[in-house]
N, C-alpha and C positions, 0 to 999 in steps of 0.2 A: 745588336743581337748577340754578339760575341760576351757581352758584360751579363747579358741574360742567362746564356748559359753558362756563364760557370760561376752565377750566383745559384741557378738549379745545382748545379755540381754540387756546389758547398753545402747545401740543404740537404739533398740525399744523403750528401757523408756524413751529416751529423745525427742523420736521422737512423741512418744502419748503426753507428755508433752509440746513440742511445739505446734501440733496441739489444743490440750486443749486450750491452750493462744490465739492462733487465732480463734480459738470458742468465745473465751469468750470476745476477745476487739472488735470482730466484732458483739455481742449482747450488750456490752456497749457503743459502737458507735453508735449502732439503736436508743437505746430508751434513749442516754444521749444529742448528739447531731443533729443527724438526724432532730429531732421536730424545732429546732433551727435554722435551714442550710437551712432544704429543701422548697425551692419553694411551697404552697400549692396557689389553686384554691377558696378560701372559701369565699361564699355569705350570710353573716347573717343578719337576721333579727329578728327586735325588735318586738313584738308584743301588741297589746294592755293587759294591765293588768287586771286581773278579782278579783271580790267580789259584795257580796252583793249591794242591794239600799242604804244602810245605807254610804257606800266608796263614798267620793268626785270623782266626776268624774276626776277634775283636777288629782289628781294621779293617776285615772288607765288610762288616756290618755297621759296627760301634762308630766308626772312620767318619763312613759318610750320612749315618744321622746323625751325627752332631754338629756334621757340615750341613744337613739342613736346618737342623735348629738355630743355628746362627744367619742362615740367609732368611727364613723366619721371622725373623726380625723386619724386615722390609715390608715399607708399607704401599709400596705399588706394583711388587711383584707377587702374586699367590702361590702360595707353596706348598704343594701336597704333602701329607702327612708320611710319613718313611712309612710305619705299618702298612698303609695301602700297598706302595713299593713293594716290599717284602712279600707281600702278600699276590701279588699279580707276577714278580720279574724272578726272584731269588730260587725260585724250582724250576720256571720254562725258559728263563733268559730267553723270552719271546720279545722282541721290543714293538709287534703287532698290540701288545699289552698296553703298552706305555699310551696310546693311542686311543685303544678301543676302549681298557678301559679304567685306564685312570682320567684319560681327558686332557692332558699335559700338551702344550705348545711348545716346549721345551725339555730336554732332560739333562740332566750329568750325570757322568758314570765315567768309572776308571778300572784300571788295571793294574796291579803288584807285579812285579818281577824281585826276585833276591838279589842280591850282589855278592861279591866279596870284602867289601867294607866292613867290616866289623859291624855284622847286624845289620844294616842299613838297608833300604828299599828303593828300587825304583819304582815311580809311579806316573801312570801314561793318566789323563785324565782328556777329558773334552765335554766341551758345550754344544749339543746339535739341538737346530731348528727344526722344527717338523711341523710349522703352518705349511708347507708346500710341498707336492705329492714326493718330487725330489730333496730328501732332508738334505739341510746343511750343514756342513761343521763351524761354530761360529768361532770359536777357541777350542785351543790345544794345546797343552805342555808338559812337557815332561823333567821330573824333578828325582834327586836323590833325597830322600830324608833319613835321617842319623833317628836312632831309638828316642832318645831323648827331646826330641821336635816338635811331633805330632800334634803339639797343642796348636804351635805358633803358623803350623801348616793348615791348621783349619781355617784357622782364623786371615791368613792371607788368600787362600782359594776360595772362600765365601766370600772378601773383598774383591777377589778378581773377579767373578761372578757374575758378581753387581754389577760391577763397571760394565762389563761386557753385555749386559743389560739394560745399559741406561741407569740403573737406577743411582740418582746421586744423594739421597738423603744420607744426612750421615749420623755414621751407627757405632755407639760403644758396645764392646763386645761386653756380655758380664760372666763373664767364665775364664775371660786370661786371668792366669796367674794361680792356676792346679801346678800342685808339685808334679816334676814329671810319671814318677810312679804311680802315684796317686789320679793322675788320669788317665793312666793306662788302666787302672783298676778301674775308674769309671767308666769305660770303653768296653770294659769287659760286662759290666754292670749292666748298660745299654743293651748290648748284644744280647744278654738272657731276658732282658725284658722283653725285647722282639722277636724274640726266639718262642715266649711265652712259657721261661722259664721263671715262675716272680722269686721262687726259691732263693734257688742261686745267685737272684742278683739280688736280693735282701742281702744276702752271706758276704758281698762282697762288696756293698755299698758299707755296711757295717766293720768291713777292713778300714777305713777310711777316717780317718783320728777327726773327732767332731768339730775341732777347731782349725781343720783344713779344709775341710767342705764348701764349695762354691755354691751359688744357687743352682745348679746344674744337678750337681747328685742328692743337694738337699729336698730340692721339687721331686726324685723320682723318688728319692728313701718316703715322703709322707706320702705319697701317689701308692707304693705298693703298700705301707702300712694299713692304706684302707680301704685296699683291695676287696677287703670280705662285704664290705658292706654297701656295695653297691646298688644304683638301682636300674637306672635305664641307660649306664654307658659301660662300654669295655672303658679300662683302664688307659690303656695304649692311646685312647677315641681324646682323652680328657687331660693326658700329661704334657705339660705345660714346664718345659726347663729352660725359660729365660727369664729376664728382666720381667716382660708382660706380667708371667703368671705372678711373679712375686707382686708387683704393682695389685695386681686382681686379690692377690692374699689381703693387701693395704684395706683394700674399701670394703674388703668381707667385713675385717677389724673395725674400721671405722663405722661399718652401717652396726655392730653389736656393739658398740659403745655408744653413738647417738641415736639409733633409732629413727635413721629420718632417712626414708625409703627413696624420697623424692631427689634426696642429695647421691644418693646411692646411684641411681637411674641415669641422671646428670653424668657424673663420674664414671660411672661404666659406659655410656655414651663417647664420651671423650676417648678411654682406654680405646675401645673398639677400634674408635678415626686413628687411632696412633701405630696400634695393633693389629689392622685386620685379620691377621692369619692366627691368631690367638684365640684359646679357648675361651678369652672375653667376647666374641662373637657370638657363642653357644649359650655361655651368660645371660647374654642379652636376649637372645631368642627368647627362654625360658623367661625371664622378666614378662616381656612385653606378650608373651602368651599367659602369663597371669593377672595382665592389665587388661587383656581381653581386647587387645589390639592386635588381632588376628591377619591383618592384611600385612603389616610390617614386619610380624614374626616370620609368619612365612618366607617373606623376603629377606630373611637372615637366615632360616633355614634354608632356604635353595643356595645360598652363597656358602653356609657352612657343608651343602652338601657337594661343594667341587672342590672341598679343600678336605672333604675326609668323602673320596669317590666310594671304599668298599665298605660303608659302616652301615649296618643295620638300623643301626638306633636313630641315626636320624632322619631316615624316611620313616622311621614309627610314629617320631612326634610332628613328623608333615601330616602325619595320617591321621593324626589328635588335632591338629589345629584342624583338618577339612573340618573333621567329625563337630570340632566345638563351633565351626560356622554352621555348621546342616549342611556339609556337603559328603554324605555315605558316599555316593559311587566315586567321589575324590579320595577318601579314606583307602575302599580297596585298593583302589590306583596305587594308588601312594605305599601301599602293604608291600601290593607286589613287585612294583619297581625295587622296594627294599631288598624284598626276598632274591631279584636278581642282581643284585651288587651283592648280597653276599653270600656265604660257602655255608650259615647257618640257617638251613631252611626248616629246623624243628623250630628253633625260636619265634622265625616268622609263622608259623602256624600258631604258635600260641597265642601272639600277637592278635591275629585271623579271628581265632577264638573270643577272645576278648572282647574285640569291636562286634563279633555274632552277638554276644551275652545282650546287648545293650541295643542292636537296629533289629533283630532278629526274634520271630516266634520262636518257641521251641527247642533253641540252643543252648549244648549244654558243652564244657568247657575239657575237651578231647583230649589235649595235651599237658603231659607235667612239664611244667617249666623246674626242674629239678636242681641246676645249677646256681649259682650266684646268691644262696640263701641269707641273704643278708634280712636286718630290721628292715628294710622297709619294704621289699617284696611281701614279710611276711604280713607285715601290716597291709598291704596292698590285696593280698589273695583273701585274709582277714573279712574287708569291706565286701569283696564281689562273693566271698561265701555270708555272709551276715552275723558273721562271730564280732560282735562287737567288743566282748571282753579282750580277746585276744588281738584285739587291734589300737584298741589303748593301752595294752600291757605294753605294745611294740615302741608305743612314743615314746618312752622312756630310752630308745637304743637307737632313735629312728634319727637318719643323718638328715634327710630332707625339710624342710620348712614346712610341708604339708599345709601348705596355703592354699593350693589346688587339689582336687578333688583327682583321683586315680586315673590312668590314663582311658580315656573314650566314655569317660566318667563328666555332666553338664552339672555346675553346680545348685541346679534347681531337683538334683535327684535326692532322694525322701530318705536314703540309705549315708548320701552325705552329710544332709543336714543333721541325722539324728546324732552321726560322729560328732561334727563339731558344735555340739549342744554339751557334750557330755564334758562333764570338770578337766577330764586332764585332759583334752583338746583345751581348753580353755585358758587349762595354766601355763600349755605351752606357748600359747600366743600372747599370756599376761606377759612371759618369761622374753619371748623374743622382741617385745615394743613396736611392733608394727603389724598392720594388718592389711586385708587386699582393696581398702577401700583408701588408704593413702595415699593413690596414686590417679585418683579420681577428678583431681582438678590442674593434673596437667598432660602432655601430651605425647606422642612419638615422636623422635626426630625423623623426618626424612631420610631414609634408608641411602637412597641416592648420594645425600650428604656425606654422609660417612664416608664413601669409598671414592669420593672427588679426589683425584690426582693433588698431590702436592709435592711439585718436583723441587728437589736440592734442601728442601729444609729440613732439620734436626730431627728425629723421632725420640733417641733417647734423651727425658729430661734427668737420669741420675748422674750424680758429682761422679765423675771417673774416676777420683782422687780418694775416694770412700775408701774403704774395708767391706767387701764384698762377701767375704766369707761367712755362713751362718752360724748363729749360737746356737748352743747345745742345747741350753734352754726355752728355745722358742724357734723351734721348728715350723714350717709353713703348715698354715691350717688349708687345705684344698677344698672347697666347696665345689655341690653339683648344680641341684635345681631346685626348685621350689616347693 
């Protein structure tokens, strides 16, 4: 009896002591690798930075978008566009905003203090959580930086960031290595762009000696150059100063030098999975809504719509992919949802208008769309008044591919076929080598696909060891839509 029980003894002990181990690898697998592994959903946002009148405004704006254009870069964190920011936090410093309605699970934001250092700044910065009704502070620090730093402090607080994130791919920056003034000028640069000054910050990207130019002020200098001719994006909506956008410049090139639509689709497909938070995403939208793969696009539009939460324009073209399904009462939806993310509710009536012309008896076209008179609106108002002359004159200026027919516009309508019957429709498509039926014998990728986690691995493929800086002579060409 006695040998019985203390062979039960020695069974029990072993047996609390293997459970103990499974206790315990299964809470060092939580909080070792878990953070690392698991899939997360996180929408952070940069927010404008705060201090005194005495803080250059350039850093508590210019500061921290450029600190988000480099976390941007990340392809498992999404990250709201600073406009939105600006736009929501920089007059109510409401952080009810940050929530309601940017949408953000995350944000950063900091504060300037002066010193007496010779110029130098303290700056409080932090990471809070706000999946839980009690935010968190995840990170916090506080740092002196000297004038002449600013760059190299972006570039560390965007890497802290991340880390503090999870996120571990890893990322070359393509902007180290602005002279220090010279990024201070482009910070200033920044700041009037957001400011919605394009003036000023033309005047001052233009201080900038063309053979000191990073991709950074070189993406915003072509962005405001073609500013006038815009069609269905704010500028702000569409600027792209990383690596990405330059990569996206590549395959613009390469698709008018080969002509091969399908290698194009391919390749921006690819950019996308590398890039999510990239105007290669908006890209793509517009692609695969002139492929008439209408359930995908969408699905690229609702993702581009949490990454640009207050943009008009792209509940417009949610409201053109219902309409180009047959789905009208999705179209208004989709109008008005627009209308209430943003602050231009004349625009969305015009909008309103438009899609009336086209489901609607007896509509007739209420509001001037008066701003943004570029070629291709004018070509666009052209078609929906039946001036044909004056809508071929426009091809000649018109920035868009005009592969698609006008917005809320089906291409079996009797007003677009007769456009693109006529010669110089004809020669522009001779001219450009591809047309909408190239794309007829292959497929969408899986929306899902693209945005599949891919932790710890490489995003940026360019040589770090390059010459980064642009020539004067071959400026980024910035494409919109189709």
């Amino acid at each position: 009896m006695a040998d019985t029980s203390q062979k039960n003894s020695h069974s029990f002990f072993y047996v609390v002591m293997f459970m103990a181990l499974v206790v315990l690898g299964t809470v060092i697998t939580y909080f070792v690798f878990l953070p690392t592994s698991a899939p997360k959903q996180l929408y952070l946002a940069v927010l404008p930075f705060g201090g005194n009148e005495e803080i250059p405004r350039h850093l508590k704006i210019g500061l921290p978008a450029d600190i988000r254009n480099e976390l941007s870069l990340s392809r498992d964190v999404k990250v709201i566009d600073f406009q939105s920011s600006v736009d929501v936090f920089d007059v109510k410093r409401d952080f009810k905003g940050v929530t309601e309605e940017l949408g953000a699970s995350h944000f950063v934001d900091g504060t300037f203090s002066a010193t007496q250092d010779n110029g130098s700044l303290d700056v409080q910065m932090r990471l809070v959580n706000m999946t839980q009704s009690a935010w968190k502070e995840v990170w916090t620090v506080e740092i002196r930086v000297q004038p002449n730093e600013w760059e190299s402090f972006r570039t560390e607080m965007a890497s802290t960031i991340r880390e503090e994130l999870y996120d571990l791919n890893t990322l070359r920056s393509f902007t180290v290595g602005e002279y220090p003034d010279d990024y201070q000028v482009y910070l200033k640069a920044l700041t009037a762009f957001h400011d919605r000054n394009d003036t000023l910050a033309l005047e001052l990207l233009n201080q900038i000696p063309a053979n000191a130019r990073l991709v950074s002020s070189s993406q915003l200098l072509a962005q405001l150059n073609q500013r006038g001719d815009g069609y269905l994006y704010d500028s702000r909506e569409m600027f792209e100063p990383t690596e990405a956008g330059l990569l996206l410049d590549e395959l613009w090139s390469d698709l008018r030098q080969h002509k091969n639509l399908e290698i194009f689709k391919d390749d921006l497909e690819g950019l996308v999975s590398d890039f999510p938070n990239s105007v290669a995403l908006s890209t793509l939208a517009d692609l695969y809504t002139h492929a008439g793969w209408y359930r995908e696009a969408k699905e690229l539009l609702f993702h581009w719509a949490l990454l640009r939460p207050r943009s008009l324009n792209v509940g417009i073209r949610l409201a053109n992919v219902d309409y180009l399904r047959g789905d009208i009462p999705g179209a208004y939806r989709s109008i008005d949802i627009a209308e209430n993310r943003s602050a231009n509710s004349a625009e969305a009536e015009h909008w309103k208008d438009l899609l009336a012309l086209n489901t609607e008896s007896n509509s007739i076209l209420s509001h001037e769309f008066a701003h943004n008179m570029g070629c291709d609106y004018r070509l666009e108002q052209a078609l929906y008044t039946g001036d044909l002359l004056t809508a071929t004159d426009q091809l000649q200026c018109a920035q868009r591919k005009w592969l698609l027919p006008p917005v809320f516009w089906q291409k079996t309508d009797a007003r677009w076929i007769q456009f693109i019957a006529t010669p110089e429709y004809q020669r522009r498509m001779s001219d450009l080598g591809f047309s909408s039926s190239d794309l007829e014998s292959t497929e969408p990728v899986d929306v899902a696909i693209l945005f599949r986690p891919r932790r710890g691995g490489v995003v940026s493929t360019t040589d770090s060891s390059s010459d980064t800086r642009m020539s004067e002579n071959k400026p980024p060409q910035l494409e919109t839509e189709y």
